[in-house]
PQR file of N, CA, C, O and H, with PARSE charges and radii, in Angstrom:
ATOM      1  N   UNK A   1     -18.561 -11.004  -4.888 -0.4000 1.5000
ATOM      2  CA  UNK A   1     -17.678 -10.701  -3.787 -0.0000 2.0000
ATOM      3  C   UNK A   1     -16.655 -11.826  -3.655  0.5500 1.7000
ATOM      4  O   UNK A   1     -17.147 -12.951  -3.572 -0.5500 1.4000
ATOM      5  N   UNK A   2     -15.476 -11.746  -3.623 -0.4000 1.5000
ATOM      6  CA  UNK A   2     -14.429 -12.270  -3.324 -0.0000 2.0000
ATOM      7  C   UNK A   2     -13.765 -12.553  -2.054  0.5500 1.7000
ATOM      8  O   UNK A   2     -12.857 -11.849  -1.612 -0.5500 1.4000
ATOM      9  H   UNK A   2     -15.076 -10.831  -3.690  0.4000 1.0000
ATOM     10  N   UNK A   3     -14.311 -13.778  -1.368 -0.4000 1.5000
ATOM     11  CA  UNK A   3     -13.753 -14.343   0.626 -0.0000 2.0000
ATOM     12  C   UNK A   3     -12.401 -14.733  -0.120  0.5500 1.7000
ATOM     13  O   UNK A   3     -12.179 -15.014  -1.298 -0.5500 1.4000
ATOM     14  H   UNK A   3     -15.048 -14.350  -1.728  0.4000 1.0000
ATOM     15  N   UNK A   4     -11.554 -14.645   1.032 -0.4000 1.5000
ATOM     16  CA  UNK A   4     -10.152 -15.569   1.473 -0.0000 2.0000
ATOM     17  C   UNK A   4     -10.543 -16.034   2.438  0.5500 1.7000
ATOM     18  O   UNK A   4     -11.336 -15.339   3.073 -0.5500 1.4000
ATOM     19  H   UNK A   4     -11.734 -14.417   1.989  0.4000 1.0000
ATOM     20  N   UNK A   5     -10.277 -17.046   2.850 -0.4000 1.5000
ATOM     21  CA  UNK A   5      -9.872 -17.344   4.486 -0.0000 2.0000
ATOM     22  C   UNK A   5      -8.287 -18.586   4.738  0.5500 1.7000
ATOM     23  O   UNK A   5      -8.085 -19.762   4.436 -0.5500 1.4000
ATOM     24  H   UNK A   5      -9.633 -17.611   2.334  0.4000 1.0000
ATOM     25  N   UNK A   6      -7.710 -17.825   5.227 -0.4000 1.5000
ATOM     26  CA  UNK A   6      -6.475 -17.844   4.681 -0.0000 2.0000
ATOM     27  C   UNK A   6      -5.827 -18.653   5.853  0.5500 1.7000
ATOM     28  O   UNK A   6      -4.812 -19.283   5.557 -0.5500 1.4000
ATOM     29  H   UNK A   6      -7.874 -16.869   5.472  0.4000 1.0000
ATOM     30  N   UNK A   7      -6.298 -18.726   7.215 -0.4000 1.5000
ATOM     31  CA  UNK A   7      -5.910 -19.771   8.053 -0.0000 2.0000
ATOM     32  C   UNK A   7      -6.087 -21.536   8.130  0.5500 1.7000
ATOM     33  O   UNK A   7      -7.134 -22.149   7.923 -0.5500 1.4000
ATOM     34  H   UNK A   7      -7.122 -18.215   7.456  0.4000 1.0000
ATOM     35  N   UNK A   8      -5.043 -21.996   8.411 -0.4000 1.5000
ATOM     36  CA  UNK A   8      -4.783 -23.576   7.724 -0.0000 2.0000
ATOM     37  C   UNK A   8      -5.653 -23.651   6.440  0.5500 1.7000
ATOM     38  O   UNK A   8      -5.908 -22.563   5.923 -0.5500 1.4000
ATOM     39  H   UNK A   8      -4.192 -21.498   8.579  0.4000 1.0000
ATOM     40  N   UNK A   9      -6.144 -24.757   5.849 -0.4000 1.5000
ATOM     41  CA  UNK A   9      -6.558 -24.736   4.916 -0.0000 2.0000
ATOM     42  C   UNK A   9      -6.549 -23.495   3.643  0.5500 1.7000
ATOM     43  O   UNK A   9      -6.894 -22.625   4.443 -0.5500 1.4000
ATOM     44  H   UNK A   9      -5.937 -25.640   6.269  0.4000 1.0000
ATOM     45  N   UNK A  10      -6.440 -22.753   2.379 -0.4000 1.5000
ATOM     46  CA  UNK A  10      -6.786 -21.683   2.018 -0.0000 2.0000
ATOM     47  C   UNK A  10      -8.069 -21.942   1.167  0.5500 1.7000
ATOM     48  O   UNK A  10      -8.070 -22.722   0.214 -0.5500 1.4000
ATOM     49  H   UNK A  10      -6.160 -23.459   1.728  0.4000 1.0000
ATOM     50  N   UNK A  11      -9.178 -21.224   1.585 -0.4000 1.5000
ATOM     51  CA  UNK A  11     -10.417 -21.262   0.972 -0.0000 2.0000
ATOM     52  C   UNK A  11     -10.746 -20.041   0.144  0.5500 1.7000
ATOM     53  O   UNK A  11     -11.054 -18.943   0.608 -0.5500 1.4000
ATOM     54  H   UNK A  11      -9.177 -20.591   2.359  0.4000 1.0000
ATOM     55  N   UNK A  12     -10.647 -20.356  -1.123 -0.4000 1.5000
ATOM     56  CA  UNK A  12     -11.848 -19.011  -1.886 -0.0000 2.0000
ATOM     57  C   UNK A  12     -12.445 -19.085  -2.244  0.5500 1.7000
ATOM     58  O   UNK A  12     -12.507 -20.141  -2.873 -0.5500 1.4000
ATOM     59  H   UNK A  12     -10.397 -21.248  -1.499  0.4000 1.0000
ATOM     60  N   UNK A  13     -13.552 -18.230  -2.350 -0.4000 1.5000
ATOM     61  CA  UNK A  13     -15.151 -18.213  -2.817 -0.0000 2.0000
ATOM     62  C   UNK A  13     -14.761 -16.470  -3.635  0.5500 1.7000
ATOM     63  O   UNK A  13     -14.050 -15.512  -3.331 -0.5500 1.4000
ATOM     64  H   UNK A  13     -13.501 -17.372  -1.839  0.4000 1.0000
ATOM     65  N   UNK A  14     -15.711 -16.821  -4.794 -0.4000 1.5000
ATOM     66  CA  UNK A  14     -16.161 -16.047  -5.308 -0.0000 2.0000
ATOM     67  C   UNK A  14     -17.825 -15.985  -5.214  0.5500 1.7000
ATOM     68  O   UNK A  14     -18.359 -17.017  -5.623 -0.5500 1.4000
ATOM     69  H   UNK A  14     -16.289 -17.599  -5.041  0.4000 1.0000
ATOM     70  N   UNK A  15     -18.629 -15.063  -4.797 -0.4000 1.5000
ATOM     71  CA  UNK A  15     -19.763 -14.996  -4.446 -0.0000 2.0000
ATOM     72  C   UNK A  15     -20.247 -16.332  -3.554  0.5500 1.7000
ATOM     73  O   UNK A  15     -19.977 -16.353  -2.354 -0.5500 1.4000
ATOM     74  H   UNK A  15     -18.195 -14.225  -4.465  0.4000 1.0000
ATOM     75  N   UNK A  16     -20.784 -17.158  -4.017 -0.4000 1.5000
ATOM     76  CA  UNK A  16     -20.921 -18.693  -3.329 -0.0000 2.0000
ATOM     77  C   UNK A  16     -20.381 -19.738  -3.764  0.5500 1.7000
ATOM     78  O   UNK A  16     -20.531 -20.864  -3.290 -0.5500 1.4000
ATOM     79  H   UNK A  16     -21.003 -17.141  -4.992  0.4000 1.0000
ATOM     80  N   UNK A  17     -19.561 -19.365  -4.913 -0.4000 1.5000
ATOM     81  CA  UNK A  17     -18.871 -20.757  -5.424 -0.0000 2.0000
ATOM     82  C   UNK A  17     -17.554 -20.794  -4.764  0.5500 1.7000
ATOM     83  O   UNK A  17     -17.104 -19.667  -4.556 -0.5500 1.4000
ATOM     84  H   UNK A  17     -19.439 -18.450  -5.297  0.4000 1.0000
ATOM     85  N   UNK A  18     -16.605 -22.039  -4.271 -0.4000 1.5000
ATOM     86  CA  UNK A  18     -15.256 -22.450  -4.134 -0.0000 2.0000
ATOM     87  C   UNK A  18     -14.630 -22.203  -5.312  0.5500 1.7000
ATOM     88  O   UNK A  18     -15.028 -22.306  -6.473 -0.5500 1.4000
ATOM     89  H   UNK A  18     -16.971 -22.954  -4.440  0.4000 1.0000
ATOM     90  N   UNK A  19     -13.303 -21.767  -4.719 -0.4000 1.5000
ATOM     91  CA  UNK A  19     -12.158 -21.203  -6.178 -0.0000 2.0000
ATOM     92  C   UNK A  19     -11.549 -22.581  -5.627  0.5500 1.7000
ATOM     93  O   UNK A  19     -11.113 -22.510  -4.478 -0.5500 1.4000
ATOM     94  H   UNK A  19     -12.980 -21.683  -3.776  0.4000 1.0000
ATOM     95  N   UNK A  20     -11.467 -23.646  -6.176 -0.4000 1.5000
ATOM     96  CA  UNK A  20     -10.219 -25.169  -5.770 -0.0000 2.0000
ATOM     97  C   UNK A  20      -9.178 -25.133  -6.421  0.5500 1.7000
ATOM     98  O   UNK A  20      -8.148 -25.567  -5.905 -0.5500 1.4000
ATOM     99  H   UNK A  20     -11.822 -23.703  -7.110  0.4000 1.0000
ATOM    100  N   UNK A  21      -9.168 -24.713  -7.460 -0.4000 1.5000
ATOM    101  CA  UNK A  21      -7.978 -25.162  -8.370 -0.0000 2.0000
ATOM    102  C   UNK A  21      -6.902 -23.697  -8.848  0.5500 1.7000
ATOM    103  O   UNK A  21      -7.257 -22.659  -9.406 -0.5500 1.4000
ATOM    104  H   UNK A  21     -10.005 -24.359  -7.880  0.4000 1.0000
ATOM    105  N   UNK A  22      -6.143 -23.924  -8.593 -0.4000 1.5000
ATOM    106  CA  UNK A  22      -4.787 -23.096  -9.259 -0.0000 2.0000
ATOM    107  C   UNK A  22      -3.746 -24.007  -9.915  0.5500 1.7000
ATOM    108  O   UNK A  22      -3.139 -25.066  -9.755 -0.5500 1.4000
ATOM    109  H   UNK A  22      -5.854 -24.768  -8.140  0.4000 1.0000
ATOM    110  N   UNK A  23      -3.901 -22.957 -10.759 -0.4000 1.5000
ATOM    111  CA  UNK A  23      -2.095 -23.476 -11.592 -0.0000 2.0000
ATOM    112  C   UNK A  23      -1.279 -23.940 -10.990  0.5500 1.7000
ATOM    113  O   UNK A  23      -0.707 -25.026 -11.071 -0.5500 1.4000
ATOM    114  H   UNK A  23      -4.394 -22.097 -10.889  0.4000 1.0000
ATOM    115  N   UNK A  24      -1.136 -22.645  -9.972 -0.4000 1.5000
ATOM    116  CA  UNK A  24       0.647 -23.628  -8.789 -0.0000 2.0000
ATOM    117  C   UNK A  24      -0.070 -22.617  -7.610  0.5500 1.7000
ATOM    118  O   UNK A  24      -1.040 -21.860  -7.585 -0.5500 1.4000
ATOM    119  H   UNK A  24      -1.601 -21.762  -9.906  0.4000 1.0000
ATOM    120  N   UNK A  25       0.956 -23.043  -6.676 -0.4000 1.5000
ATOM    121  CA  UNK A  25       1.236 -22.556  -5.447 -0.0000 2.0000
ATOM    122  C   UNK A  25       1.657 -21.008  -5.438  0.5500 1.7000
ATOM    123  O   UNK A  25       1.546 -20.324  -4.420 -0.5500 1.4000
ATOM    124  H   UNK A  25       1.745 -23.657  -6.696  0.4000 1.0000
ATOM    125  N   UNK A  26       2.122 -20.536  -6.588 -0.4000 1.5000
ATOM    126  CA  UNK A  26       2.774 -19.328  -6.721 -0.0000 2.0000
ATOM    127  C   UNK A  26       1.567 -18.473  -7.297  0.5500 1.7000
ATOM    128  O   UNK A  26       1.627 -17.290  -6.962 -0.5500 1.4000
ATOM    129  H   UNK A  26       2.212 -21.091  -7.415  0.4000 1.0000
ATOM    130  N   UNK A  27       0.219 -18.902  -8.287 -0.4000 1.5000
ATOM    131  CA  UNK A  27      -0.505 -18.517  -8.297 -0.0000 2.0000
ATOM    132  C   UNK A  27      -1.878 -17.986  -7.715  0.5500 1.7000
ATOM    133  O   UNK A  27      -2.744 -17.225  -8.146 -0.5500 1.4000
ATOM    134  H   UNK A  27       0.170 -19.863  -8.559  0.4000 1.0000
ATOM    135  N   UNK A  28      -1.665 -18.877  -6.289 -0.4000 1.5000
ATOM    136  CA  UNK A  28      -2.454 -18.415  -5.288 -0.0000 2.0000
ATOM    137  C   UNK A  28      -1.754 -17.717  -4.319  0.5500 1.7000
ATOM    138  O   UNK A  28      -2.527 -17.171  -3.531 -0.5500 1.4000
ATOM    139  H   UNK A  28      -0.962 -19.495  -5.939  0.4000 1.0000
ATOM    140  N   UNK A  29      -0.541 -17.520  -4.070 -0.4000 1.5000
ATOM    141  CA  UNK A  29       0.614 -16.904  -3.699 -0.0000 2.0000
ATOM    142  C   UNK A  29       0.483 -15.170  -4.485  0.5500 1.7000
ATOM    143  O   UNK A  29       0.392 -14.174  -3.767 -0.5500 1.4000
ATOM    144  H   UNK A  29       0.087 -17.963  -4.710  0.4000 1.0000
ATOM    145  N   UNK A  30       0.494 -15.100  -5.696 -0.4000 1.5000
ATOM    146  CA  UNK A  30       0.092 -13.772  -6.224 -0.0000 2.0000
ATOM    147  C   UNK A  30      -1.184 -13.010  -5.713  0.5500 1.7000
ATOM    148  O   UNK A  30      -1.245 -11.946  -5.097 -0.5500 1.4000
ATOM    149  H   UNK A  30       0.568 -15.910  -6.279  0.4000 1.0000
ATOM    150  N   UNK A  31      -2.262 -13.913  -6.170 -0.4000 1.5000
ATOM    151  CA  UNK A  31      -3.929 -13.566  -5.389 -0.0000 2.0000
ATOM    152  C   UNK A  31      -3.816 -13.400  -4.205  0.5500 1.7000
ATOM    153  O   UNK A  31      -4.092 -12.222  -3.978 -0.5500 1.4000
ATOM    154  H   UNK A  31      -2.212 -14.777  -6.671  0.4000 1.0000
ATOM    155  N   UNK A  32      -3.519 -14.006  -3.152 -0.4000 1.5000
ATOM    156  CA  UNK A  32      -2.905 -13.557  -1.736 -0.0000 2.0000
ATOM    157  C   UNK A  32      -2.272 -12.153  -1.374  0.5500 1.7000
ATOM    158  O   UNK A  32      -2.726 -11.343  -0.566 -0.5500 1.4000
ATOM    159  H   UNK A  32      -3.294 -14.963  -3.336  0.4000 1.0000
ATOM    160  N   UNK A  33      -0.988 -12.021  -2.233 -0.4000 1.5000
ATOM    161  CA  UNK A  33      -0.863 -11.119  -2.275 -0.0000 2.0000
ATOM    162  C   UNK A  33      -1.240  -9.844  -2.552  0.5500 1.7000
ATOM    163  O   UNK A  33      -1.073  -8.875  -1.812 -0.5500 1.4000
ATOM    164  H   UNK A  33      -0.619 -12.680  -2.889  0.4000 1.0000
ATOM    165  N   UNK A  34      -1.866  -9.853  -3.870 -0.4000 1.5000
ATOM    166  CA  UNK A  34      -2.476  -8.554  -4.631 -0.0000 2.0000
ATOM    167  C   UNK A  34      -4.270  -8.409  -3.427  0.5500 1.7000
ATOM    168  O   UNK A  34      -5.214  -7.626  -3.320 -0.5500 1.4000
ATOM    169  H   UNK A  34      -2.002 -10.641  -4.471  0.4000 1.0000
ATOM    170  N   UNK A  35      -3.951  -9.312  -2.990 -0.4000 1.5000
ATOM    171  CA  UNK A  35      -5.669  -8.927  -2.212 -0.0000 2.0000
ATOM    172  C   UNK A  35      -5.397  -8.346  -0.861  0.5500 1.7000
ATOM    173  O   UNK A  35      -6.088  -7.521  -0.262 -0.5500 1.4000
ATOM    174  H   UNK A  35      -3.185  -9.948  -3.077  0.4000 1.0000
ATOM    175  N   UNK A  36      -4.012  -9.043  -0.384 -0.4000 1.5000
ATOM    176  CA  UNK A  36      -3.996  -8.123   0.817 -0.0000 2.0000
ATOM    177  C   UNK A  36      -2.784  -6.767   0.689  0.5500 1.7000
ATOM    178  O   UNK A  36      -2.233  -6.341   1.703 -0.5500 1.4000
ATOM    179  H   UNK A  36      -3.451  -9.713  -0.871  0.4000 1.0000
ATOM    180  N   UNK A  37      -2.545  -6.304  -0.442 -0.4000 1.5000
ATOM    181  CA  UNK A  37      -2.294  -5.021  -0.460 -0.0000 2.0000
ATOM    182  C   UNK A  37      -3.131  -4.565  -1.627  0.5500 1.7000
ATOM    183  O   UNK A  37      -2.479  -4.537  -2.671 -0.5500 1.4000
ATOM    184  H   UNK A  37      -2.993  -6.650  -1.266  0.4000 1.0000
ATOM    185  N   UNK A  38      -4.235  -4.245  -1.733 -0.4000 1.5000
ATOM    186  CA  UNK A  38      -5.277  -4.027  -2.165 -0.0000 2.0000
ATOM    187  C   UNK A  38      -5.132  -2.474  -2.228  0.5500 1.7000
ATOM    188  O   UNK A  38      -4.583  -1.819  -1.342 -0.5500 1.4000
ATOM    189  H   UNK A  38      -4.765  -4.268  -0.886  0.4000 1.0000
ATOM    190  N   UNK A  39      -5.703  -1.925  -3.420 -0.4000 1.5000
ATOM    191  CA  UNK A  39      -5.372  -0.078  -3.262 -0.0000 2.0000
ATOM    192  C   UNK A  39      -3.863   0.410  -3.454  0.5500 1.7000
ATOM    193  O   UNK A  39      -3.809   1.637  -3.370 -0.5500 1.4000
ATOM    194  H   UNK A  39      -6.148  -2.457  -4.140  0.4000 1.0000
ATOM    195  N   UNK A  40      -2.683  -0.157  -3.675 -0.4000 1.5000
ATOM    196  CA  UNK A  40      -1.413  -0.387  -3.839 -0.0000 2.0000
ATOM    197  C   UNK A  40      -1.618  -1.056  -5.138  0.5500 1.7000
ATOM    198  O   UNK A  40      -2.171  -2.136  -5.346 -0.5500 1.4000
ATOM    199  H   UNK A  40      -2.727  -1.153  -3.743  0.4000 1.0000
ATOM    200  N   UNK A  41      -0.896   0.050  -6.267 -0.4000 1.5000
ATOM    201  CA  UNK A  41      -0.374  -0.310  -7.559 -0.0000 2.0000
ATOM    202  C   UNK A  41       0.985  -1.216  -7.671  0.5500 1.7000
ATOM    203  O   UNK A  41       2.067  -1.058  -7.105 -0.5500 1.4000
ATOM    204  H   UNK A  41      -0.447   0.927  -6.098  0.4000 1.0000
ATOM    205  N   UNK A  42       0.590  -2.139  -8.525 -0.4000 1.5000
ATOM    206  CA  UNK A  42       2.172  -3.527  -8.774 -0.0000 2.0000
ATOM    207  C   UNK A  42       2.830  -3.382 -10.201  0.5500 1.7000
ATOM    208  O   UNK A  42       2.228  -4.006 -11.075 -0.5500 1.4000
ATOM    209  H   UNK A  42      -0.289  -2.267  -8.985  0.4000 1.0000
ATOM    210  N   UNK A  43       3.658  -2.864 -10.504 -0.4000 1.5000
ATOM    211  CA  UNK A  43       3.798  -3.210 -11.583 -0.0000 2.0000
ATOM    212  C   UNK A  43       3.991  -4.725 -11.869  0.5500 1.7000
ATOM    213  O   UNK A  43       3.774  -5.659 -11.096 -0.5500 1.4000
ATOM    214  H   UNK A  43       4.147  -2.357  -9.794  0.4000 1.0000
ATOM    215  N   UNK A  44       4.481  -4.768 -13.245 -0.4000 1.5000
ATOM    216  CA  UNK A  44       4.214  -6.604 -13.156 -0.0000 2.0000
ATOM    217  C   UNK A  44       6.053  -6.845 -13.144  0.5500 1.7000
ATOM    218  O   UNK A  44       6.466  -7.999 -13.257 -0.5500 1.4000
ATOM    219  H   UNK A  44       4.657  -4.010 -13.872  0.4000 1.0000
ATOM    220  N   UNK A  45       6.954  -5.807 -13.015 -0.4000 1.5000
ATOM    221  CA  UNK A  45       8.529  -6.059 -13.260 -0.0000 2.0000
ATOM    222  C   UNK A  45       8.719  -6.046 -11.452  0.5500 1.7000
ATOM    223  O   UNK A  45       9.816  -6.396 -11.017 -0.5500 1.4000
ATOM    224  H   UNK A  45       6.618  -4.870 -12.923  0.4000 1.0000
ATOM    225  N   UNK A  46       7.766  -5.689 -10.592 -0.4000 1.5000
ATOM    226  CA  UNK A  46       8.047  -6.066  -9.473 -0.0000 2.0000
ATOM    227  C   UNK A  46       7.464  -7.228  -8.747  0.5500 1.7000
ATOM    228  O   UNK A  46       7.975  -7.890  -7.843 -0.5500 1.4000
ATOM    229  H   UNK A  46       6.875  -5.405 -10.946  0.4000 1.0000
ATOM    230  N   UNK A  47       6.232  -7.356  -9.343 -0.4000 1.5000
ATOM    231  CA  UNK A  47       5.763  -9.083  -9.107 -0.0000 2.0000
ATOM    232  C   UNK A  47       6.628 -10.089  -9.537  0.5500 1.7000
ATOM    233  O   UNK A  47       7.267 -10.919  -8.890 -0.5500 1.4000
ATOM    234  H   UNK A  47       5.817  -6.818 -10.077  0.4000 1.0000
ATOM    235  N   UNK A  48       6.510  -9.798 -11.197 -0.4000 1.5000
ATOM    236  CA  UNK A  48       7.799 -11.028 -11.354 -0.0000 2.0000
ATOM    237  C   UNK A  48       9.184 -11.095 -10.469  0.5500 1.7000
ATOM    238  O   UNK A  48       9.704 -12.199 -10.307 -0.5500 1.4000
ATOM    239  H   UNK A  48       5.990  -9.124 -11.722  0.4000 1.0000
ATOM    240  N   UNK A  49       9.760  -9.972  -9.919 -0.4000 1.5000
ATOM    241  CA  UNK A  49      10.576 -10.064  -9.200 -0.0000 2.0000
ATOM    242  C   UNK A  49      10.477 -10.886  -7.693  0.5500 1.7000
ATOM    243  O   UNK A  49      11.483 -11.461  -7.276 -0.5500 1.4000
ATOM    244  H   UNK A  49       9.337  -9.075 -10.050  0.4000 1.0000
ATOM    245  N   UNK A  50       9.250 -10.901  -6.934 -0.4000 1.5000
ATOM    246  CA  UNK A  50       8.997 -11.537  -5.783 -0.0000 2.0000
ATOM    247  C   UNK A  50       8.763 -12.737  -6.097  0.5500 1.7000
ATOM    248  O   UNK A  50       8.963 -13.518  -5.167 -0.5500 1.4000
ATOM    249  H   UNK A  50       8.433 -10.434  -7.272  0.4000 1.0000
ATOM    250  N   UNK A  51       8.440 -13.162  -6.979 -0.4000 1.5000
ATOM    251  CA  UNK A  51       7.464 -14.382  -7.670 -0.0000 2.0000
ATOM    252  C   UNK A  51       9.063 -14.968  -8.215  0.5500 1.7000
ATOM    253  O   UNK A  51       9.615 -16.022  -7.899 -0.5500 1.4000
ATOM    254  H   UNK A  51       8.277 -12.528  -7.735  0.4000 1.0000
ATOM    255  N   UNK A  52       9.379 -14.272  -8.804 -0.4000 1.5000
ATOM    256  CA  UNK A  52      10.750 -15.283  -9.674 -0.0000 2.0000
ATOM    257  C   UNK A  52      11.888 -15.076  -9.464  0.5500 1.7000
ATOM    258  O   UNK A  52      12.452 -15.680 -10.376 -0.5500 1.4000
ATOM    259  H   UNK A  52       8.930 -13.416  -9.061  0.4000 1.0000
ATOM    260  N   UNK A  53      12.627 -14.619  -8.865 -0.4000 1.5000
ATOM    261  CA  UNK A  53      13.846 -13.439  -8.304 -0.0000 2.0000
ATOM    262  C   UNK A  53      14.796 -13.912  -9.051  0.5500 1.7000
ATOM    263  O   UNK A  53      15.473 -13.259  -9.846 -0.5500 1.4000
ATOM    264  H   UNK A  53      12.169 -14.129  -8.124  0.4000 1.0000
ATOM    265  N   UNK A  54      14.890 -15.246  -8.784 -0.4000 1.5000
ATOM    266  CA  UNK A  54      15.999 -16.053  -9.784 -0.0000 2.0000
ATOM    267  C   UNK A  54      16.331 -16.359 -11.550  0.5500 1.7000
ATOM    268  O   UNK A  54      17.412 -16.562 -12.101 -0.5500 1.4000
ATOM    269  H   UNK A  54      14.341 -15.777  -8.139  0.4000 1.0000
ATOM    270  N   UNK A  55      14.803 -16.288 -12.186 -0.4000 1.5000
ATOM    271  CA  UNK A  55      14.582 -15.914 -13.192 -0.0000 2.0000
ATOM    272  C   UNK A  55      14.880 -15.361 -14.686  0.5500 1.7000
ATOM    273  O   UNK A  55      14.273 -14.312 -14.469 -0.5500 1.4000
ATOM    274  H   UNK A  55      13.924 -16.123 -11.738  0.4000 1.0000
ATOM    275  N   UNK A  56      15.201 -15.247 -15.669 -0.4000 1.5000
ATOM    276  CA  UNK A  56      15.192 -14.418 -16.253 -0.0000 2.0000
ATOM    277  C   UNK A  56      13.928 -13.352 -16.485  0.5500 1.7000
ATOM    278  O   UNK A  56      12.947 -13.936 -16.025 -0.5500 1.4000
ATOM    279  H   UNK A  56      15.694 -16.099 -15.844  0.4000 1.0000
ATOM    280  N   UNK A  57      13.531 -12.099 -16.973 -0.4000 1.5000
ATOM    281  CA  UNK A  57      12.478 -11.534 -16.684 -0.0000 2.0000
ATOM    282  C   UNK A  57      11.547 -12.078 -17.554  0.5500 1.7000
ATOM    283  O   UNK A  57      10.328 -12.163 -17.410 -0.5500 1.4000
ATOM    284  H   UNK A  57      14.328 -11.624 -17.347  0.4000 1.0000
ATOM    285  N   UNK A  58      12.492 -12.558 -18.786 -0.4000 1.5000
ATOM    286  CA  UNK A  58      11.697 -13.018 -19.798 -0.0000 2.0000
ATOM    287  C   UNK A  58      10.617 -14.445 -19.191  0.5500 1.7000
ATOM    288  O   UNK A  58       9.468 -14.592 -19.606 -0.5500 1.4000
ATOM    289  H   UNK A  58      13.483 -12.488 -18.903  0.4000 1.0000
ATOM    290  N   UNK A  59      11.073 -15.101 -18.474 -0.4000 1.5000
ATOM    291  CA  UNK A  59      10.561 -16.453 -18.283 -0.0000 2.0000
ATOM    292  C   UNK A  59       9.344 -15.840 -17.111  0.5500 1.7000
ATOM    293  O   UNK A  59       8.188 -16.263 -17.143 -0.5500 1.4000
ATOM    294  H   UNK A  59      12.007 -14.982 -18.137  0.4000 1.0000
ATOM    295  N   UNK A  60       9.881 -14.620 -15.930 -0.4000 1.5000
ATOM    296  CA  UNK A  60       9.273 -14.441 -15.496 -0.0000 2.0000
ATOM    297  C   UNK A  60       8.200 -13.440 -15.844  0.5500 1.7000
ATOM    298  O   UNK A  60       7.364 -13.365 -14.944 -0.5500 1.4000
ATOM    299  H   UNK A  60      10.820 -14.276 -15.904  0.4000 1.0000
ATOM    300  N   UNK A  61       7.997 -12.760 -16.725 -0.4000 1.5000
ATOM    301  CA  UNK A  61       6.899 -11.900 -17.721 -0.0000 2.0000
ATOM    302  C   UNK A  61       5.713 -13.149 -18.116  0.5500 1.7000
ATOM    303  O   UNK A  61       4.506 -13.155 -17.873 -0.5500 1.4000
ATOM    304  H   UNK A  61       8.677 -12.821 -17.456  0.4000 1.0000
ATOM    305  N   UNK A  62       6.735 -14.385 -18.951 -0.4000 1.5000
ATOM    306  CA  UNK A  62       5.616 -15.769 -19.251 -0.0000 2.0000
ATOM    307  C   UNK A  62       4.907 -16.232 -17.924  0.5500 1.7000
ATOM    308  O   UNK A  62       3.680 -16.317 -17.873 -0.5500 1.4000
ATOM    309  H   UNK A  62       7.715 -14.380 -19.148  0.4000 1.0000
ATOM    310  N   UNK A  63       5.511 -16.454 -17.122 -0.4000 1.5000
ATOM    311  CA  UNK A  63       5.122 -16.970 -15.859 -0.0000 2.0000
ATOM    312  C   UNK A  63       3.428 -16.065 -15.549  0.5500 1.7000
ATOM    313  O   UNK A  63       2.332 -16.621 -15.487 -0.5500 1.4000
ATOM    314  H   UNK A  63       6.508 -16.386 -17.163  0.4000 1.0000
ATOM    315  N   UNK A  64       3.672 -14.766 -15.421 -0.4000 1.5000
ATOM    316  CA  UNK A  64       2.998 -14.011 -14.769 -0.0000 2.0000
ATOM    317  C   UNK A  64       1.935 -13.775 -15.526  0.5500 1.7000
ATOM    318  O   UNK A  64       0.909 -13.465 -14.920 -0.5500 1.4000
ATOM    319  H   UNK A  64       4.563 -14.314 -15.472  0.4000 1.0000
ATOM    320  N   UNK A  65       1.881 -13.855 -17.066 -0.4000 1.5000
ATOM    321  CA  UNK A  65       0.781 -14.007 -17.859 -0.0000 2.0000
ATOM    322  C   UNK A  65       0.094 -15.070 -17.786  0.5500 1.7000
ATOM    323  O   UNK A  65      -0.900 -15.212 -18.499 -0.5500 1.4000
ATOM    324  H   UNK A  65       2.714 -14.106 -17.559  0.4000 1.0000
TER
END
């Protein structure tokens, strides 16, 4: 099972372990996202778009992998 708790601090647990570490800020920024619109399909040309807007798609396709 997968907790957020998303006020001050951001805490995740997967079953009983702490999730601490991300890549960046933008990668817990995605997980955030995709968890609270949950049941809602993303493609990944509209993630990279929120995630990178400025971007080329190409850099933002690498990014998102």
């Amino acid at each position: 099972m997968l907790s957020l708790q998303l006020l001050g601090t951001p805490l995740i647990r997967l079953e009983t372990q702490a999730i601490t570490h991300f890549r960046s800020a933008k990668s817990l920024a995605l997980l955030v996202y995709l968890a609270m619109e949950r049941g809602t399909p993303h493609s990944r040309a509209s993630l990279m778009t929120l995630l990178w807007p400025d971007q080329p798609e190409e850099n933002g396709r690498q990014n998102l992998s």
